[in-house]
C-alpha positions as CSV (number, residue, x, y, z in Angstrom):
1,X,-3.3,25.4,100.4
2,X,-0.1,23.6,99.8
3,X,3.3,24.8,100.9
4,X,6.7,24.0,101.6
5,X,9.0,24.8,104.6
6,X,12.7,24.7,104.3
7,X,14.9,25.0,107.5
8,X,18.7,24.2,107.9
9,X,21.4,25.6,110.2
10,X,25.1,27.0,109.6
11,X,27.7,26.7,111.9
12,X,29.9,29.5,112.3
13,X,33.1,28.9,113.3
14,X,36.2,31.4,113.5
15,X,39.5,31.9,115.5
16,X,40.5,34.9,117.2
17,X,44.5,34.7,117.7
18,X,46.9,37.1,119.8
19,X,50.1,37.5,118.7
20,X,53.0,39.8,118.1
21,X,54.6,41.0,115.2
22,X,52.7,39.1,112.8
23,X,55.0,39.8,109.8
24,X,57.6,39.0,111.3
25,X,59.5,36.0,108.9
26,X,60.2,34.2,112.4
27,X,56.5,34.2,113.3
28,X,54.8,31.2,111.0
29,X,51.1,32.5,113.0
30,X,49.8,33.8,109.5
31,X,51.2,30.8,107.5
32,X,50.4,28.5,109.8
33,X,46.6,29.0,109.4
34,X,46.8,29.4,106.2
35,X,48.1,26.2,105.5
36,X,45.9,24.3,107.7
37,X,43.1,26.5,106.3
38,X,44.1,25.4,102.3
39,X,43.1,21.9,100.8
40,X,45.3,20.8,98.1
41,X,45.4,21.1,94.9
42,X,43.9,24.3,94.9
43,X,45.7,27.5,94.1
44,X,44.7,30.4,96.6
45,X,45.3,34.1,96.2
46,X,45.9,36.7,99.3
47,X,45.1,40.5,98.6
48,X,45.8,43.3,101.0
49,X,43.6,46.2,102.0
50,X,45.6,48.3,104.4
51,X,44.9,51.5,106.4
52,X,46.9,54.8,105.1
53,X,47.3,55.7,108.8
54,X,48.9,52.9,109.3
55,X,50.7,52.5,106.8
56,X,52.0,56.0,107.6
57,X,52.9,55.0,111.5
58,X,54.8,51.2,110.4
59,X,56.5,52.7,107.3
60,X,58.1,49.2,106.8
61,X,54.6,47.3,106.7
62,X,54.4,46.6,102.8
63,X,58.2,45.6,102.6
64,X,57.4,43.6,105.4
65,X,54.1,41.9,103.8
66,X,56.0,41.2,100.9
67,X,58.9,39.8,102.9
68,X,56.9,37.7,104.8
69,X,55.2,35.8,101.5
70,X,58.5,35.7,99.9
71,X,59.4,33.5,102.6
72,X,56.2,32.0,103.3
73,X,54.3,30.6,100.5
74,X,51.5,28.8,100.9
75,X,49.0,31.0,98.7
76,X,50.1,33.7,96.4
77,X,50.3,37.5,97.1
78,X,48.9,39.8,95.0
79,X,51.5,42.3,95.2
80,X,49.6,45.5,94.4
81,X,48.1,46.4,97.6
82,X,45.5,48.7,98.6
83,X,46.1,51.3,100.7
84,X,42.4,53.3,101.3
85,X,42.1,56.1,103.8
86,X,41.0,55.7,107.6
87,X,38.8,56.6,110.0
88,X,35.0,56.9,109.2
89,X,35.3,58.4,105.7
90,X,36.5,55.5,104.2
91,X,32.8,54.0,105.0
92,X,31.1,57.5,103.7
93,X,32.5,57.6,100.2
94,X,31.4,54.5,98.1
95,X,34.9,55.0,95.9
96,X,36.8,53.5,98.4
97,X,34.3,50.2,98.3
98,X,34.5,50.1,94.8
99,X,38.3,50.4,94.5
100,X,38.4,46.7,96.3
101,X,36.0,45.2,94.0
102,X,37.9,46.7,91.1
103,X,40.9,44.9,92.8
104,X,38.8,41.9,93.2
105,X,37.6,41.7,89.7
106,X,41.1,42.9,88.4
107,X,43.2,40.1,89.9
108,X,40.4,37.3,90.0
109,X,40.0,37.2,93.4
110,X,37.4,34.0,93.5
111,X,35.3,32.4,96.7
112,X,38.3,30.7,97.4
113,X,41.1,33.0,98.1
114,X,41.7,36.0,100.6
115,X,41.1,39.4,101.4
116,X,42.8,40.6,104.5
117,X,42.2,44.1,106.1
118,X,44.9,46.0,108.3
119,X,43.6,48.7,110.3
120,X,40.8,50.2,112.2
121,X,37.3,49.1,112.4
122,X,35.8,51.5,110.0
123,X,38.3,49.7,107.4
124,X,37.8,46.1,108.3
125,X,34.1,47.6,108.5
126,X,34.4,48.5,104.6
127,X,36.7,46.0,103.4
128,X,34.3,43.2,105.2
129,X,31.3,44.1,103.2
130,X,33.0,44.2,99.8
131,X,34.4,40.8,100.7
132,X,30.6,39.7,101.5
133,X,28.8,40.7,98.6
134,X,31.8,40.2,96.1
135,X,31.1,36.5,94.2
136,X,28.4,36.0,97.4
137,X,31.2,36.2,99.7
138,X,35.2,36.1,99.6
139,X,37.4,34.5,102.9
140,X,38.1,37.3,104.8
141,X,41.0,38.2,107.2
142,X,41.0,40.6,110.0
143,X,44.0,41.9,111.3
144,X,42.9,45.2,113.7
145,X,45.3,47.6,114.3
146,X,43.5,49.5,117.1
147,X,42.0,48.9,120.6
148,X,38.5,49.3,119.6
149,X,39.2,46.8,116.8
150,X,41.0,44.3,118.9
151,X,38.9,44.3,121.5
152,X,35.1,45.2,119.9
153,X,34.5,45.2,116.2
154,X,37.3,43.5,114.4
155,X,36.1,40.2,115.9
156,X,32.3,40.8,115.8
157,X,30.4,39.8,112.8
158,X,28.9,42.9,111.4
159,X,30.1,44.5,107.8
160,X,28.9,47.9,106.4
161,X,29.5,51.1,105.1
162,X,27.3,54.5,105.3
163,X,24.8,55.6,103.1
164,X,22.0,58.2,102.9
165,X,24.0,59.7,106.1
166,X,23.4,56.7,108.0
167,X,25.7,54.7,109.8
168,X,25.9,51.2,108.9
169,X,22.6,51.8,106.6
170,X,24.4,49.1,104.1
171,X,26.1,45.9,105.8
172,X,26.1,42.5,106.2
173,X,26.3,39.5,108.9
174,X,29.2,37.9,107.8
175,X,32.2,36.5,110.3
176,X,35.8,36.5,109.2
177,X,37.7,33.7,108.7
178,X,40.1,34.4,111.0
179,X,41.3,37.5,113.2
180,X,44.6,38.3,113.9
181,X,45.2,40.8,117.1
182,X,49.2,42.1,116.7
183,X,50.1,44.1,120.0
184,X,52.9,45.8,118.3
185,X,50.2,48.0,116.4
186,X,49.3,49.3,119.4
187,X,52.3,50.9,120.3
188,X,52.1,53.6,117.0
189,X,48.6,54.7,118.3
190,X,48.0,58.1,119.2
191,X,46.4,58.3,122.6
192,X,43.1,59.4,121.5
193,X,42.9,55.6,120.0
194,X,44.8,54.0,123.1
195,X,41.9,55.8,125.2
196,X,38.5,55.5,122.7
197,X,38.9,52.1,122.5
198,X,38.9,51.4,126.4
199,X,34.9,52.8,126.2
200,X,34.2,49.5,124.8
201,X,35.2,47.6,127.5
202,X,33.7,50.0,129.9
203,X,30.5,49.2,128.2
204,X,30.9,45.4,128.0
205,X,31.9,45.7,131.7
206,X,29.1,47.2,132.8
207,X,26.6,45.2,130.9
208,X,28.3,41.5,131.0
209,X,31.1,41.4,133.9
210,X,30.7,43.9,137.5
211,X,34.5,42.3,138.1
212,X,35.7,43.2,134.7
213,X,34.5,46.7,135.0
214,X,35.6,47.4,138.7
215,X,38.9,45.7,137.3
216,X,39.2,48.2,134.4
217,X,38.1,51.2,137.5
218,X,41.0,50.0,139.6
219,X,43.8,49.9,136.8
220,X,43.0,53.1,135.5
221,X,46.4,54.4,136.0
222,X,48.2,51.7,134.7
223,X,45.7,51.8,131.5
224,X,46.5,55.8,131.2
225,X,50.2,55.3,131.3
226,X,49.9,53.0,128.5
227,X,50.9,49.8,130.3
228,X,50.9,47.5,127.3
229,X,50.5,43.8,129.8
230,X,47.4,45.8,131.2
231,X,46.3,46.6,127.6
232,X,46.6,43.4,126.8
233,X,44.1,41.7,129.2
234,X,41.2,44.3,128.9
235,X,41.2,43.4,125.2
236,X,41.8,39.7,125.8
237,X,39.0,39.5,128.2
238,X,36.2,42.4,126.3
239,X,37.1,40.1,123.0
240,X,36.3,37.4,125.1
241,X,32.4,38.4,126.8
242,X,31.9,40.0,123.1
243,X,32.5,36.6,121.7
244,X,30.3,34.6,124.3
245,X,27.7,37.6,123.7
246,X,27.6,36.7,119.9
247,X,27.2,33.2,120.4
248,X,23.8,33.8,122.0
249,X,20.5,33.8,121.0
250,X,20.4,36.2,118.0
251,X,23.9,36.9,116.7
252,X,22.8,38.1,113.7
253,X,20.4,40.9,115.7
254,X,16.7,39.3,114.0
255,X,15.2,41.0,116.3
256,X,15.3,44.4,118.0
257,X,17.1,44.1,121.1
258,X,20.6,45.4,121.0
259,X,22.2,44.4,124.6
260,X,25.2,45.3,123.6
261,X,24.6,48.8,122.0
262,X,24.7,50.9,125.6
263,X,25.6,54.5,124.9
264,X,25.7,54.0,121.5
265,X,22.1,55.4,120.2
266,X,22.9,59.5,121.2
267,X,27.2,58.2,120.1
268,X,25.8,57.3,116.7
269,X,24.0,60.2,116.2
270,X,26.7,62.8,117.9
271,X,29.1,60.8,115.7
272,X,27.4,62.8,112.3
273,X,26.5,65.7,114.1
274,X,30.3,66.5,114.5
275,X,31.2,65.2,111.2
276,X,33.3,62.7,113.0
277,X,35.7,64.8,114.3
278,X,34.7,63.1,117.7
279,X,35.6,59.4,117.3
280,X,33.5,56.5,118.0
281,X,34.9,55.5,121.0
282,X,35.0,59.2,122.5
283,X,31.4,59.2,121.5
284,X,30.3,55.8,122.8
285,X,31.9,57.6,126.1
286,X,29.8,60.5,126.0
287,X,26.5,58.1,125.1
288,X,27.4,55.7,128.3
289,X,27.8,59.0,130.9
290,X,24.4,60.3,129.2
291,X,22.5,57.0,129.7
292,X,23.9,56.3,133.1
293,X,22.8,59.3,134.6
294,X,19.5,58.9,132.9
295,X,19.7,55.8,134.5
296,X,20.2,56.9,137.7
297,X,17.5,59.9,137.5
298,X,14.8,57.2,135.7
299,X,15.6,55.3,139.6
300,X,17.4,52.2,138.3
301,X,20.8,52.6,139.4
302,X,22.1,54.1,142.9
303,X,23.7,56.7,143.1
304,X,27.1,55.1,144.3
305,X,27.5,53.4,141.0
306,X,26.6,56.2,139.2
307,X,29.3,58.1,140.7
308,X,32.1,55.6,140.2
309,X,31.0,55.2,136.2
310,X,31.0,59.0,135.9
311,X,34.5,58.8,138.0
312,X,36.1,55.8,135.7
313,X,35.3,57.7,132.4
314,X,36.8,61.1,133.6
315,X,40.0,58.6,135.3
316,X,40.6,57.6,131.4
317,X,40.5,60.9,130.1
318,X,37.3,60.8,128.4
319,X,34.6,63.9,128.5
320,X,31.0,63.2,129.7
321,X,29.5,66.1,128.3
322,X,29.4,67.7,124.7
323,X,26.8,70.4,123.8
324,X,25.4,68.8,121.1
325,X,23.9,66.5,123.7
326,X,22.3,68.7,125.6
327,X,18.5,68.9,125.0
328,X,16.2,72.0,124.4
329,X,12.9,70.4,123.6
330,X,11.6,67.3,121.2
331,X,13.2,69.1,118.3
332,X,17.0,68.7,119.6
333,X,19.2,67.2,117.2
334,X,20.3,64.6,119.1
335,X,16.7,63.9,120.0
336,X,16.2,62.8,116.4
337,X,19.1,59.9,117.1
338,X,16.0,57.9,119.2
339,X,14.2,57.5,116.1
340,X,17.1,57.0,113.4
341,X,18.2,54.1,116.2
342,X,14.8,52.6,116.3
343,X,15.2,52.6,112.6
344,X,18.0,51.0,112.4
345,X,16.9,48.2,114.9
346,X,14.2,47.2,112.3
347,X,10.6,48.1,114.8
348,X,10.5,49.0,118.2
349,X,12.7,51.4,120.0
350,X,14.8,49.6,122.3
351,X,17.2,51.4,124.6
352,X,19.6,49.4,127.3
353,X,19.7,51.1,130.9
354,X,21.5,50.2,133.7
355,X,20.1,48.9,137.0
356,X,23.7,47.9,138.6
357,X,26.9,47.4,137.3
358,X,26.4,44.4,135.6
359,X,23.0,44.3,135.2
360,X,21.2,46.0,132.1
361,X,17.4,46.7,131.5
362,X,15.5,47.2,128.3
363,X,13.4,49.9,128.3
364,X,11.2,51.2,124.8
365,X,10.5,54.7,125.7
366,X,12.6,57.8,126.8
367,X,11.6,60.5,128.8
368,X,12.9,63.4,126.7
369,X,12.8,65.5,129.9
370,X,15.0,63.1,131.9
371,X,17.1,63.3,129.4
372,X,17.2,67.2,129.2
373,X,18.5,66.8,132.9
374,X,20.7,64.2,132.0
375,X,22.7,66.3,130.0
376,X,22.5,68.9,132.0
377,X,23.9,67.1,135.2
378,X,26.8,65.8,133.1
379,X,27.7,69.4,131.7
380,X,28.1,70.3,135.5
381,X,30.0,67.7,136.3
382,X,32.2,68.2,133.4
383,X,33.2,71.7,133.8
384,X,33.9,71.6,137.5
């Protein structure tokens, strides 16, 4: 029988900038790349999607934005921009989603202009995937706004929204053009957000980097008291072993191993099961303390580093231990997570384990009584 086989390759290529005040009419950053980024000859549009919090905490932003294309020109401003709610909603409710293609289609936003995002990750999350599937894929900016978006998913390639009360069940692989880390964002943050996005680096730490993570356990303090230098370098250098993660083997996740999702099978699930009222990062907390204790009671990791893990997460402020992870038998609502995860991963369940700081293991089954002490171990731990 006859057939034909087509293969090519893509390169991929994206900068990732750190900067300060990035609307600031002194700071050309922005135009810079723009300009660079723009043949001539060709007119280029920029349209803004921007985060109501936000937009709430720099009350100057849009004066600011508008300011800052007044002065710098090099593509046009659509002037009307969007402001959408934060926060995980605006990736449960397909109006927001829409309102930016109506935007899109509104102002002719075509393959060869911009949209930019400003704020968290669930909004560069949302704003991402219109930008993918609009006209097969508009340029798209990032400029995160929080820690877990500086330092995690604002410079990751993954796109999506909810759907069928499933996180992520719609998305796409698509990088950004360009991501734009602004420090000054930082300092509105309340310090639930300073803290959940430190879990991300925890993880990263423990699965890429011992140094990084003992690093992150010794400046705890300094971390806590909102040290923005300190700040600075956890999400320079978690951006960093995310980014040399990504260039790997399977950055677009073809298969089912998910190295880099530790913690974040029973976070995901406990995520819906509180209607988000526990953040991602909280719950990616919660998800690492649950599997490194499993880890620990399965054999892999000693006791000494489970202890110091446990210790780090309480140092930050986060809690180990909610009730809805705790198990009472197979039918546990959290239990259910395992099999919505190995959904999501497209096959085979795979979970990643500890066996040192540093030093993850696969493993494609969980004992659902190990767990049930898990949980309960944390719990005791947590109310002490």
């Amino acid at each position: 029988m006859k057939h034909l086989t087509q293969s090519f390759s893509i390169k991929f290529e994206y900068p990732i900038y750190f900067t300060s005040a990035i609307f600031k009419k002194e700071n050309t950053l922005l135009n810079d790349y723009l300009q660079q980024a723009s043949p001539t000859g060709i007119t280029r549009k920029i349209m803004f999607v921007v985060d109501e919090g936000v937009a709430n905490a720099t009350p100057n932003l849009m004066a600011d934005i508008k300011a800052y294309f007044a002065v710098h020109n090099t593509v046009n401003l659509i002037p009307d921009i969007i402001i959408v709610t934060g926060g995980e909603v605006v990736k449960s409710s397909e109006k927001y989603f829409n309102k930016v293609l109506d935007a899109v289609n509104k102002h002719g936003i075509d393959r060869h202009s911009y949209i930019a995002a400003v704020g968290g990750g669930a909004v560069l999350d949302m704003v991402g995937y219109a930008a993918a599937v609009a006209h097969r894929g508009i340029k798209h900016i990032r400029i995160p706004t929080t820690v877990l978006s500086q330092n995690d998913s604002g410079i990751g390639v993954k796109n999506g929204i909810n759907y069928f009360s499933k996180k992520n069940f719609l998305g796409t692989f698509v990088p950004p053009v360009a991501v734009f880390n602004d420090e000054k964002f930082l300092e509105t943050l309340s310090i639930r957000d300073w803290r959940s996005g430190i879990s991300e680096a925890v993880k990263v730490g423990l699965l890429k980097d011992a140094a990084f993570f003992n690093w992150i356990s010794d400046n705890v303090v300094a971390l806590v008291e909102r040290d923005m230098a300190t700040m600075n370098y956890l999400i320079w250098r978690c951006a960093q072993l995310h980014m040399q993660h990504i260039a790997g083997n399977d950055p677009f996740e073809s298969g089912s191993s998910r190295p880099l999702d530790f913690g974040h099978w029973s976070a995901h699930k406990l995520e819906y099961l509180t209607n988000f009222e526990v953040r991602h990062g909280e719950a990616v907390a919660l998800g690492i303390a649950l599997d490194t204790v499993y880890s620990n009671l399965s054999g892999r990791l000693s006791n000494e580093d489970t202890e110091l893990i446990v210790k780090t997460l309480l140092g930050l402020g986060f809690a180990i231990s909610h009730p809805l992870l705790q198990v009472d038998g197979g039918e546990s609502p959290i239990v259910s997570g395992l099999g919505e995860f190995r959904e999501h991963l497209g096959g085979q369940l795979t979970i990643m384990l500890l066996k040192g700081i540093g030093e993850g293991e696969e493993v494609h089954e969980i004992d659902i009584e190990l767990l049930k002490q898990a949980g309960e171990k944390l719990n005791e731990i947590q109310v002490r």
